[in-house]
C-alpha positions in Angstrom: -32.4 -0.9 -9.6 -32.2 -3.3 -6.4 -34.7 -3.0 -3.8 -34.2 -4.2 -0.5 -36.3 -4.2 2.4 -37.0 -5.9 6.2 -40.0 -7.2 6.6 -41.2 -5.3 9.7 -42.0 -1.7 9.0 -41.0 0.5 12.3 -39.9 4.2 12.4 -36.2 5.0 12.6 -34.5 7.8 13.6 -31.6 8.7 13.2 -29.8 11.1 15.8 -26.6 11.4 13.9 -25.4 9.2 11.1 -21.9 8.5 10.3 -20.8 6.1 7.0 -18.0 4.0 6.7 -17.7 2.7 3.8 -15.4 -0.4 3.3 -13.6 -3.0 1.1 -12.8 -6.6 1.7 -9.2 -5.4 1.5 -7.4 -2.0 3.2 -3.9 -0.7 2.3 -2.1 0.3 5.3 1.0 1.9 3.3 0.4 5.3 2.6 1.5 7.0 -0.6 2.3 3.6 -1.8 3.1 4.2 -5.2 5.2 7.6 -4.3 3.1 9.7 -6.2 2.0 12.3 -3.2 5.1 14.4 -3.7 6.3 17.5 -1.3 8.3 18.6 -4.9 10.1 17.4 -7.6 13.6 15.8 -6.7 16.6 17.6 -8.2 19.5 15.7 -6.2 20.3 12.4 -4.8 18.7 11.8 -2.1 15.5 13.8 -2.5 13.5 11.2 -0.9 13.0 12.4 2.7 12.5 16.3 1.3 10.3 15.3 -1.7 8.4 12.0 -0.7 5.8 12.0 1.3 5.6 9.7 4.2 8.6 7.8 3.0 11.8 8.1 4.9 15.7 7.1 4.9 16.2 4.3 7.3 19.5 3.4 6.6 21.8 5.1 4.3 20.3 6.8 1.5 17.4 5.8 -0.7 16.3 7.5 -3.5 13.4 9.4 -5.0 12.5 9.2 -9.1 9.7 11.1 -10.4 9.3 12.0 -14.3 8.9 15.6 -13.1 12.3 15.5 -12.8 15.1 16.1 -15.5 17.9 14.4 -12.7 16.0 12.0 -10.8 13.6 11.1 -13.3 13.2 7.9 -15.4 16.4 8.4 -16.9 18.3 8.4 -14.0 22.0 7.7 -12.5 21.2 3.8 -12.4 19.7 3.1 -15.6 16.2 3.8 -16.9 12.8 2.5 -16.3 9.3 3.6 -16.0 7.5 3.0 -13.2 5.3 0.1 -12.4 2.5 2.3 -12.3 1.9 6.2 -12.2 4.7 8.7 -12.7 7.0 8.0 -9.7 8.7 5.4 -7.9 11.5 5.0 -5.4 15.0 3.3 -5.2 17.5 1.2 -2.8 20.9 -0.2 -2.9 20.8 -3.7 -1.9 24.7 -4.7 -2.3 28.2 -3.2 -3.2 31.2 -4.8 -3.8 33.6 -2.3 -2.4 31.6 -1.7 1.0 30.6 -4.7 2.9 26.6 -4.1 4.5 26.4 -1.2 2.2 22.5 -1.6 2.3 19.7 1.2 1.7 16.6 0.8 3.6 13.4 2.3 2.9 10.6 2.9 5.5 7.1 4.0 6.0 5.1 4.5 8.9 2.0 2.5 8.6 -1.5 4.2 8.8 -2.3 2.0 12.0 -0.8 -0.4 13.9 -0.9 -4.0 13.5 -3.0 -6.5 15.1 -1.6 -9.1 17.2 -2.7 -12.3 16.0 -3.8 -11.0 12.8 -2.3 -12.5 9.3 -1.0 -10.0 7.1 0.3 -9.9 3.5 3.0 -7.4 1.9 3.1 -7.3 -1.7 5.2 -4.9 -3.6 7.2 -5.0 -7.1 10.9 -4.4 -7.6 13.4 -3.9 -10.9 16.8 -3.9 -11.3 18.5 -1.1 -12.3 21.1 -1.4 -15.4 23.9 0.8 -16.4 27.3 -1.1 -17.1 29.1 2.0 -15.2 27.7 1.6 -12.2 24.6 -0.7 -11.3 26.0 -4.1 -12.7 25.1 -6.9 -10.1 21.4 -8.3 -9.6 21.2 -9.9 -6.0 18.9 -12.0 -4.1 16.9 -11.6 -0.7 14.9 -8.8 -1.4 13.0 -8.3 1.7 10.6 -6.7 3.9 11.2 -6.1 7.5 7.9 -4.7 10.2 9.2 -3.0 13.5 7.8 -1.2 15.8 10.0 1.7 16.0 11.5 4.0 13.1 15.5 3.6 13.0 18.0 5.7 11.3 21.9 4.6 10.5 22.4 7.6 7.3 26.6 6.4 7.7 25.3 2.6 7.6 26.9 1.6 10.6 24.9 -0.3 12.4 25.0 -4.1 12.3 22.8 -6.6 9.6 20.4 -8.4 11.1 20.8 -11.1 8.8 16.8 -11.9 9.3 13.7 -10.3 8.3 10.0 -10.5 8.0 10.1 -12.3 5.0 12.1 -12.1 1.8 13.0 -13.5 -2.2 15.7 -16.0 -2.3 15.5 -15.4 -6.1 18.1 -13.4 -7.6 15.9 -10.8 -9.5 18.1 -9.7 -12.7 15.2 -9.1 -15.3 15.9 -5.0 -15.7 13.3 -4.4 -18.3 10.1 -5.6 -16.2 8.9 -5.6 -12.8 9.1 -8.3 -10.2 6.4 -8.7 -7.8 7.7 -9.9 -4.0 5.0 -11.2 -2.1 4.8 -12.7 1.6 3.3 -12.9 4.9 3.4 -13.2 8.5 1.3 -13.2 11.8 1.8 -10.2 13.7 3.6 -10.7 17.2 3.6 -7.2 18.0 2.0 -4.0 17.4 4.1 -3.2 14.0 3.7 0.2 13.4 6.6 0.5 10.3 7.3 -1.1 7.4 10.6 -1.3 5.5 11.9 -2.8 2.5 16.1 -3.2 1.7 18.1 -6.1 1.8 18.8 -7.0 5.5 22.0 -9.5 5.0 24.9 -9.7 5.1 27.6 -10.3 2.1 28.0 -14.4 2.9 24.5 -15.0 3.0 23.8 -13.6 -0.5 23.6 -15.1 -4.2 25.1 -12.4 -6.7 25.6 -12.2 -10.5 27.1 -10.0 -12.8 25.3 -8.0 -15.2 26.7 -7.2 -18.5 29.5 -4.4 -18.0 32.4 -2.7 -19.4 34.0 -1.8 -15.9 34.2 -4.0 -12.9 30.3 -4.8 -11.2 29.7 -1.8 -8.6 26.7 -2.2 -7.1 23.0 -3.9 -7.0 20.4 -1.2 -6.7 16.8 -2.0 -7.2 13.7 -0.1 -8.2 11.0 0.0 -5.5 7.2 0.9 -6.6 3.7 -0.2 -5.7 4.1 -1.5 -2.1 0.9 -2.9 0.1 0.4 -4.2 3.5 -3.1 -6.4 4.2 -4.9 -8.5 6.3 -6.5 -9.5 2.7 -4.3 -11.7 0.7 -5.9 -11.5 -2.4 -6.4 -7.3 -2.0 -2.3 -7.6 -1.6 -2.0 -10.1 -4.7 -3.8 -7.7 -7.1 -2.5 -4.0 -5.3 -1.1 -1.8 -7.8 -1.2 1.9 -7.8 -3.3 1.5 -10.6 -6.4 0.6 -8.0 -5.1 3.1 -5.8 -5.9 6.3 -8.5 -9.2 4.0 -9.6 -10.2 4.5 -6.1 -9.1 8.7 -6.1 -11.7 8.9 -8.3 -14.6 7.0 -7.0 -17.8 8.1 -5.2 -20.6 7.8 -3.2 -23.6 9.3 -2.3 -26.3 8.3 0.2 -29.7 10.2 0.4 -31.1 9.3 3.9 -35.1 10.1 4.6 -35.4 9.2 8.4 -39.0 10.1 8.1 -39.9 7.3 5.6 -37.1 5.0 6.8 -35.2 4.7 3.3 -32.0 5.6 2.0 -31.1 5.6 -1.3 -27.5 4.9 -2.3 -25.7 5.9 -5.3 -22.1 4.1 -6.5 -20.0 4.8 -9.6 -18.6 1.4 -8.3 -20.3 -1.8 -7.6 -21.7 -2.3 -4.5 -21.5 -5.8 -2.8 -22.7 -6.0 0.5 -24.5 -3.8 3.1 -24.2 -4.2 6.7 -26.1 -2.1 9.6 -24.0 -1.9 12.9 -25.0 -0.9 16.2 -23.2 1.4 18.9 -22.4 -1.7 20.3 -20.5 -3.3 17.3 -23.3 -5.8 16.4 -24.6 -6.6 12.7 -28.3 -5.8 13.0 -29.0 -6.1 9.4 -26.5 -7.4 6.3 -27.9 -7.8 2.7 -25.9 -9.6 0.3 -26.3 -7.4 -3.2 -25.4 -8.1 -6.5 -23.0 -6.0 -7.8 -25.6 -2.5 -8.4 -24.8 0.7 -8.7 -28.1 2.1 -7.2 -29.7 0.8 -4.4 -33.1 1.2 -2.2 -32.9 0.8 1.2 -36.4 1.0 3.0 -38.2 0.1 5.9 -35.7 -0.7 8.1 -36.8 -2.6 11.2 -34.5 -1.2 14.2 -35.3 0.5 17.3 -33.8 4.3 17.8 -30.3 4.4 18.4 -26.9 5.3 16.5 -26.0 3.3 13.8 -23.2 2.7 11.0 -24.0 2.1 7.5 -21.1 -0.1 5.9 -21.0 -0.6 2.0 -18.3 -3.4 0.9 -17.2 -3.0 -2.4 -14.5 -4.5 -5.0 -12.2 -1.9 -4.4 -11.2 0.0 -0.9 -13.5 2.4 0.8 -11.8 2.9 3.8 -11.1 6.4 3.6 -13.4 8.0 1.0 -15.6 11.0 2.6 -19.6 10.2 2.3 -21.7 12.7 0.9 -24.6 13.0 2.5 -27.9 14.6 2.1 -30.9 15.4 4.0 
């Protein structure tokens, strides 16, 4: 068990203590692996009815879940399983009888973006395969940030033949799952994120799968999608972390009388940090990796404070148990 303690020993007390617990990395996509449902899809497009948070930008993305006997991995595209968990979403990205015929995907993120501030977007995509239907594999998969939500279900509006960053790869591998990664520096305020191909016919690289009727369309499986100001958080994101993290927790004994707090973690804690009303570090203790921790004697005078634990995994929303 680690012990840490300040030096000086003066009485602290606590008027009210609130616990944010942290990671070095925060996903601002919510439901990023589509597993928060609002139902099981029956019918193409469920997404906007069954999906929660994720909406249609433009035209009509789908929802898969193996819930489903229609819209599940064996679905009207092909068949795969998802990249993690038991759902996943799906786009058109190209069709050869309908020039800009391009799904987008969107998702408001859970806070806005910070001007200035370098993010990362990370998420994995795989062609679907059927030689009926989904036959072509294109490239310039992409992500686009506004800062408004748009809607264009009859796919009218113009391409914008940019975006915030995309793959100039053709991805055709249909059996396994291709991680996209990027990043920008916020400009603006971003509050969505969305995910399509955003160009038009000219500007794309195409190639036939194998078929037995003339290539239809490109249409891509979308799954495990996350948004950063942490690269590596955003290289190693899967939905995988996401349920680890479900499942963690913590528990923090405070003793105002005696000035020490005794913290309990079913994951490793790294650092602790003591933060004023004011938004100061008063005390930080580097801590190697324990579970179980002592915090005494702490040398501050009264006043409200924050107790932030940084961990391997994120915090960022977890509720604190606390006990007096």
């Amino acid at each position: 068990m680690k012990h840490i303690s300040c030096m000086k020993k003066l009485h602290l007390y606590i008027i009210f203590m609130f616990v944010a617990v942290v990671g070095y990395g925060q996903n601002l996509v919510p439901n990023a692996s589509f597993e928060d449902t609002l139902g099981c899809p029956q019918f193409y497009p469920d997404l906007d009815t069954k999906c929660k948070f994720w909406q249609s930008f433009r035209y009509s993305p789908d929802y898969m879940n193996d819930c489903s006997s229609v819209c599940g991995y064996y679905n009207q595209y092909g068949y795969q399983q998802p990249n993690s968990g038991k759902a996943y979403a799906g786009f058109a990205a190209y069709q050869t009888t309908i020039p800009a015929a391009r799904e987008h995907i969107g998702v408001q993120l859970s806070s806005p973006l910070v001007i200035g501030t370098k993010y990362y977007i990370s998420f994995y995509v795989s062609p679907a395969w059927n030689n009926l239907l989904a036959n072509i594999a294109t490239n310039k998969i992409g992500a686009l940030v506004t800062t408004y939500q748009y809607s264009d279900p009859s796919g009218l509006s113009p391409m914008p033949n940019a975006c915030t960053f995309y793959s100039d790869s053709v991805i055709k591998d249909t059996l396994n799952w291709y991680k996209i990664f990027g990043s920008f520096i916020a400009d603006s305020a971003y509050q969505f994120l969305v995910i399509g191909n955003f160009f038009d016919d000219q500007f794309l690289d195409t190639i036939n799968l194998p078929y037995s009727v003339v290539p239809q369309i490109a249409y891509y499986y979308l799954d495990d999608v996350c948004l950063s100001n942490d690269s590596s958080y955003a290289q190693a994101w899967t939905g995988l972390l996401e349920n680890q993290q479900q499942q963690n927790n913590i528990e923090i004994y405070p003793n105002p009388a005696s000035n020490n707090f005794h913290i309990k973690s079913n994951i490793s804690i790294q650092q602790i940090e003591i933060i004023n009303s004011f938004g100061q570090i008063v005390f930080v203790s580097e801590v190697n990796n324990d579970f179980e921790i002592n915090l005494s004697s702490i040398n501050l005078p009264n006043d409200l404070y924050f107790l932030r634990l940084r961990t391997k995994v994120e915090y960022c929303n977890k509720k604190i148990i606390i006990k007096h």
